[in-house]
C-alpha positions as CSV (number, residue, x, y, z in Angstrom):
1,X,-6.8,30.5,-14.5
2,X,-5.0,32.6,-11.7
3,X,-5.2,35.9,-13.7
4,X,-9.2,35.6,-14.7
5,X,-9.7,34.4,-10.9
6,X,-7.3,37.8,-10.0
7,X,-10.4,39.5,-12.1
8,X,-12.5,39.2,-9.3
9,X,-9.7,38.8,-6.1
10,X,-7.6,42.5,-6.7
11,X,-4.0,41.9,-5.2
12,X,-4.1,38.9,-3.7
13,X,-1.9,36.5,-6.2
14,X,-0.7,34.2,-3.2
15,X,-4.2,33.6,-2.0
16,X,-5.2,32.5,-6.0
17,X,-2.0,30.9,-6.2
18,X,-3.2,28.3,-2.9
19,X,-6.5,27.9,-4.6
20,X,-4.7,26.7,-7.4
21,X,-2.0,24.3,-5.7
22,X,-5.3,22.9,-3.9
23,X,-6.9,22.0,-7.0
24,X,-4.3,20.1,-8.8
25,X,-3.3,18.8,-5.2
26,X,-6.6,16.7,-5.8
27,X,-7.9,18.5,-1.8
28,X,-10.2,20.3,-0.7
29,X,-9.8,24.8,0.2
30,X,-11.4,26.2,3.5
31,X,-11.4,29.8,3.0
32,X,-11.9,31.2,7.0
33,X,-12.2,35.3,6.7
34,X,-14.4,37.9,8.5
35,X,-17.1,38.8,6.7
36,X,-17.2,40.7,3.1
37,X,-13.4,39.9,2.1
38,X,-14.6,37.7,-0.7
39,X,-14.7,34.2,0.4
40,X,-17.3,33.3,-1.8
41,X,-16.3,35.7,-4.4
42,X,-12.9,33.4,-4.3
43,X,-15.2,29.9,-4.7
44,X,-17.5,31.6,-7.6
45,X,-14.4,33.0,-9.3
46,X,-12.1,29.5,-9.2
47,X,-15.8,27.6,-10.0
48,X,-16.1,29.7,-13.1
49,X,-12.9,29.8,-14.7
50,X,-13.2,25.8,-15.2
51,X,-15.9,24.9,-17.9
52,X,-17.8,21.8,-15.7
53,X,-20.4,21.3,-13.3
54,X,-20.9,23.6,-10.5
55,X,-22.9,23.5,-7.6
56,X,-23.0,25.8,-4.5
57,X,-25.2,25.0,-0.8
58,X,-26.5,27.7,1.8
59,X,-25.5,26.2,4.9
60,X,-28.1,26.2,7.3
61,X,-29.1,24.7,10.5
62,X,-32.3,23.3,9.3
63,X,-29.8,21.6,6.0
64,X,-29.7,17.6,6.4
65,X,-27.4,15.3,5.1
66,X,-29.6,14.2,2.2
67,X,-30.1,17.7,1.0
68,X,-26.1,17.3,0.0
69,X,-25.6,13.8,-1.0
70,X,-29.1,13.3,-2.5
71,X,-32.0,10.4,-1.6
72,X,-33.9,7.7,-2.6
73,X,-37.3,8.4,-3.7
74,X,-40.0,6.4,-4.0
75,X,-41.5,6.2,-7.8
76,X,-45.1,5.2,-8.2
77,X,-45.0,4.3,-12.2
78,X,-41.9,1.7,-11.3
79,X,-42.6,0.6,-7.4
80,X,-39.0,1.0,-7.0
81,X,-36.9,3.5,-5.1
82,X,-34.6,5.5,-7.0
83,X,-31.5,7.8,-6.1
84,X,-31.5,11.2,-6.8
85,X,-28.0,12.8,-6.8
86,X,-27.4,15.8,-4.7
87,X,-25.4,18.6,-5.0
88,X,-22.3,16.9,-4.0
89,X,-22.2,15.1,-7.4
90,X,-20.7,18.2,-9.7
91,X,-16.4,18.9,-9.8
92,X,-17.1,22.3,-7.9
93,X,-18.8,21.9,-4.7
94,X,-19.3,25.8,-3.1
95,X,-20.3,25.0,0.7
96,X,-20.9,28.7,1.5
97,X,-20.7,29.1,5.8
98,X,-20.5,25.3,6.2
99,X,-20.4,26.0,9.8
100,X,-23.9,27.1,9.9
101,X,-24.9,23.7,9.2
102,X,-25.5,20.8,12.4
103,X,-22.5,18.1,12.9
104,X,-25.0,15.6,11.7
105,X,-25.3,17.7,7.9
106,X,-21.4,18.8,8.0
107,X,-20.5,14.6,8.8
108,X,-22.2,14.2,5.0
109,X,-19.4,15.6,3.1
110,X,-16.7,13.2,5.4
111,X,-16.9,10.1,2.9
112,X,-17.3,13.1,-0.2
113,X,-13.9,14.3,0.7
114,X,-12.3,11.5,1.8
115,X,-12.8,8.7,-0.7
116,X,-15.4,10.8,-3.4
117,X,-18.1,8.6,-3.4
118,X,-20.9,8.6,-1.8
119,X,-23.1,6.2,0.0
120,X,-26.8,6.2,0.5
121,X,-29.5,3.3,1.4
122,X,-26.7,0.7,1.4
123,X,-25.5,2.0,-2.5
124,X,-22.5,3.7,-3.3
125,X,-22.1,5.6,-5.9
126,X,-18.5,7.5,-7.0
127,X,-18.2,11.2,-7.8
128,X,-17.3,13.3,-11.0
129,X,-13.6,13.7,-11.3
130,X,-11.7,15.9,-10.7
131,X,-13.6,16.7,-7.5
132,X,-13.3,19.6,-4.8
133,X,-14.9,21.2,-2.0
134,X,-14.1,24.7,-1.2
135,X,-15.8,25.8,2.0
136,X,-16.3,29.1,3.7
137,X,-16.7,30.3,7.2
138,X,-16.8,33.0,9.8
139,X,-14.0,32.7,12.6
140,X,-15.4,35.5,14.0
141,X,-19.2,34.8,14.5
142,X,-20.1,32.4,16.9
143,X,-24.3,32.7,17.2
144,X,-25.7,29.6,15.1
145,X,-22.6,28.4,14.1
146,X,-21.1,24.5,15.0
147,X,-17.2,24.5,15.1
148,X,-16.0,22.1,12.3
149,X,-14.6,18.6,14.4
150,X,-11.5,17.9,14.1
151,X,-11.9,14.6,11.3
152,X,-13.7,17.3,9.4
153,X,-10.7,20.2,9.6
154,X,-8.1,17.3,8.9
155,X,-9.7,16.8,5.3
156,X,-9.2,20.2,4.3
157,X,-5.9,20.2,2.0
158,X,-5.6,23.6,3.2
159,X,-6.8,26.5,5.1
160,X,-6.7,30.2,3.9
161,X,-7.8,34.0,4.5
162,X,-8.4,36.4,2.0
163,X,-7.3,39.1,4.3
164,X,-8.6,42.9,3.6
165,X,-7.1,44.5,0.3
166,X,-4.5,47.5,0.5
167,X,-5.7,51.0,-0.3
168,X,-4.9,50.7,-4.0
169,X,-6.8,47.6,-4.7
170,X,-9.8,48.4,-3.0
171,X,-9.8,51.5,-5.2
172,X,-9.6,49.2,-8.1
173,X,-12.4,47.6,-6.6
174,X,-14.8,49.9,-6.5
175,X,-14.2,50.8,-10.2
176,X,-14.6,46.9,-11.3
177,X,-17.9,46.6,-9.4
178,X,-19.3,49.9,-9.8
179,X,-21.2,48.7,-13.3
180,X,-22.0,45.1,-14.2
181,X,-21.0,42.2,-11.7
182,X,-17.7,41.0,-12.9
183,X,-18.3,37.5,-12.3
184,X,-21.2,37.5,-14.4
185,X,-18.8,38.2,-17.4
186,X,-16.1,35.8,-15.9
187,X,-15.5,32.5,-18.6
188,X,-14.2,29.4,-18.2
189,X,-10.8,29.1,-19.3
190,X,-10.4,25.3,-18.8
191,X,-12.2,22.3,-18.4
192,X,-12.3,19.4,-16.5
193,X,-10.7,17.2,-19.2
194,X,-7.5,19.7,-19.0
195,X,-7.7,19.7,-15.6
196,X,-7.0,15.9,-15.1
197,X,-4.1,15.7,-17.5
198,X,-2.6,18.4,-15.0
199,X,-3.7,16.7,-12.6
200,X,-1.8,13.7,-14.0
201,X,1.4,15.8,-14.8
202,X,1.8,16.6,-10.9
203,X,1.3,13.2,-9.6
204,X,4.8,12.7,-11.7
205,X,6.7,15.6,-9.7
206,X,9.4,13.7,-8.5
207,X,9.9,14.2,-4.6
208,X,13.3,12.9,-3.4
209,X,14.1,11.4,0.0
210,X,15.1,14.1,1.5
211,X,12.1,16.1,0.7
212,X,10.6,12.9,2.5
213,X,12.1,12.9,5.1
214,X,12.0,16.5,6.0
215,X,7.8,16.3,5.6
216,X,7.9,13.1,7.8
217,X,10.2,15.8,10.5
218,X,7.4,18.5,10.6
219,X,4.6,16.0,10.9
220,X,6.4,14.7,13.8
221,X,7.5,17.9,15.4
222,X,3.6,18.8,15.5
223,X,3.4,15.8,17.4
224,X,5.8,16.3,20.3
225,X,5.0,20.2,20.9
226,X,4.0,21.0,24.5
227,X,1.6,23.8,23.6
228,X,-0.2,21.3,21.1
229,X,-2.6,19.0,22.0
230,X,-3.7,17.1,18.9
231,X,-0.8,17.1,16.3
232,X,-0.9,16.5,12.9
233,X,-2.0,13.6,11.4
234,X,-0.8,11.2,8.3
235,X,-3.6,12.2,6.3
236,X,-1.7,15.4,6.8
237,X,1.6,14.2,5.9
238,X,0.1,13.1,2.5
239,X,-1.7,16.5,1.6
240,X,1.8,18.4,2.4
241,X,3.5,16.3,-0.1
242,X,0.9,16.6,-2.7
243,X,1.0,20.2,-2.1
244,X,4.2,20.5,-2.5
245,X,4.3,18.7,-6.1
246,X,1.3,20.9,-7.0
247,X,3.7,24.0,-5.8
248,X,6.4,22.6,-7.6
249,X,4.3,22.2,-10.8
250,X,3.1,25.8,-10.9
251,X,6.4,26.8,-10.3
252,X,7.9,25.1,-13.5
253,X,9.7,21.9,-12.0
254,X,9.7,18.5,-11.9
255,X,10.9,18.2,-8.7
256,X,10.3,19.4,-5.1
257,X,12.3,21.3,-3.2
258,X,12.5,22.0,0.5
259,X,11.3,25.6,-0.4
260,X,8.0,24.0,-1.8
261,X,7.3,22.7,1.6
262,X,8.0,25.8,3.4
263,X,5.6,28.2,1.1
264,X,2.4,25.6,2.0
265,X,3.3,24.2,5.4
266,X,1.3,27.0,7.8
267,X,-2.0,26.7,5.1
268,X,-2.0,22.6,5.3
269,X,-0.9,22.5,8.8
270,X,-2.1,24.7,11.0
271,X,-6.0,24.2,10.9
272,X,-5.1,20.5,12.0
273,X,-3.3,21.5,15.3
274,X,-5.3,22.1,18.4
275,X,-3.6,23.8,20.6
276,X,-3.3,22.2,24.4
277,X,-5.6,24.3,27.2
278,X,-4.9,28.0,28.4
279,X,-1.8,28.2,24.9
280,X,-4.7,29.6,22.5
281,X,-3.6,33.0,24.7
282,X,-0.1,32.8,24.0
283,X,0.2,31.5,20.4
284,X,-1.6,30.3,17.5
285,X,-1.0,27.0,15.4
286,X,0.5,29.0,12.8
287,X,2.9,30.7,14.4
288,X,4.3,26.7,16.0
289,X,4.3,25.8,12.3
290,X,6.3,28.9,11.6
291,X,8.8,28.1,14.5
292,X,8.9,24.6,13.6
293,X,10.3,25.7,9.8
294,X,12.6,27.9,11.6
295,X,14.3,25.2,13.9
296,X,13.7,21.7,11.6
297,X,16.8,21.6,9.5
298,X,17.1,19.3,6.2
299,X,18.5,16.4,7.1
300,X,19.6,13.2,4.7
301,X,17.3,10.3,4.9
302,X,17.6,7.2,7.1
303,X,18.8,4.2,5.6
304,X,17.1,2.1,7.8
């Protein structure tokens, strides 16, 4: 899967590499880039190479919540109301510039993410499994757009950037897309069935105590930082250790290791710190999850 998606994303293995830990993580991928990096080229190309349902939404601000998680509509031949799934209801959900979209729309994909179901008209009805959300959005474009709340944020397994290629692979690029699109000739390479049983192999990554215990140290550390406001939450203390087992996975073990932690922390953490008044000048959230690797040693577990 990470070489046909690095088809599409030239020289940017690490970026794949997240997309992939955030799938078998069982989370949800924010990719936050100016504009014409390949953000949605990322989504399309992931979406692709597995063989199941797909489905991708043009934020907008005129979008409303039912236009996601489908409605009931009213059918003459049985006088009965019936529910007609959304979009939401496919293992790929594309939410191309989800900040485009009001509060009100973006609050429809809370329950998605959180608990993959969805209910509508006092029914609830469970999603396709596996399930994920991969979500795009403008940092640097501010007309139309409605900052993602913080609930919304601390879903997100992780956060990344596809960042502007070198010189080289841009050269590459032009070559690739100078004839026929190459995601049009993209093919799956897996399916959703393969896909759980990975998904299944991770959950059995063994992580020992003191892995624990040094997840439960950063989590807190977020917490008690004077230039943060809003640390990170337990939600978040969950999606760093399945990260870490996904990381693990892909990297051949059956076990984490502290370095695990360290290559996902700033993706997982650092869109889920809010920084405290008049610091957003003076740092950024990834750079207090950088120090915070820096200074938090491994320690044994308490026995208490």
């Amino acid at each position: 899967m990470a070489q046909n998606v690095q088809r599409i994303i030239v020289g940017k293995p690490d970026v794949v590499r997240l997309a992939l830990v955030t799938l078998l993580a069982e989370g949800h991928l924010l990719v936050e880039d100016v504009p014409g990096v390949g953000k949605t080229s990322l989504a399309k190309a992931l979406a692709r190479s597995l063989d199941c349902s797909v489905s991708r939404v043009q934020f907008t601000p005129d979008l409303l919540p039912g236009d996601i998680t489908g409605m009931s509509v009213y059918n003459r031949q049985t006088n009965e109301f019936e529910f007609r799934p959304g979009p939401v209801f496919a293992n790929v959900v594309i939410a191309d510039e989800i900040n485009r979209a009001s509060p009100k729309t973006q609050s429809a994909l809370l329950e998605c993410m959180a608990e993959h179901q969805v209910t509508v008209d006092g029914g609830t009805y469970q999603l396709a499994s596996p399930f994920m959300v991969i979500a795009t959005q403008n940092p640097v474009e501010m007309d139309g757009t409605y900052p993602l709340p913080e609930a919304q944020r601390d879903r997100f397994t992780a956060r990344i950037s596809v960042g502007y290629p070198d010189p080289a692979a841009e050269l590459a690029m032009i070559d690739e897309h100078s004839g026929a699109d190459p995601l049009e000739m993209l093919r799956p390479v897996a399916d959703a069935r393969m896909v759980r049983a990975v998904i299944e192999a991770v959950r059995r990554v063994r992580v020992g105590p003191e892995v624990r215990q040094y997840c439960v140290d950063l989590i807190g550390a977020t917490r008690r930082q004077p230039e943060v406001r809003l640390g990170a939450s337990p939600r978040a203390t969950l999606h760093l250790v399945r990260a870490a087992r996904a990381h693990a996975a892909l990297a051949g073990r059956g076990y984490v290791v502290p370095d695990d932690v360290q290559a996902i922390a700033v993706p997982v953490l650092a869109h889920r710190l809010s920084l405290a008044p008049g610091g957003e000048g003076r740092t950024t959230a990834a750079d207090v999850v950088r120090g915070l690797l820096s200074r938090i040693p491994v320690r044994a577990p308490s026995r208490a």
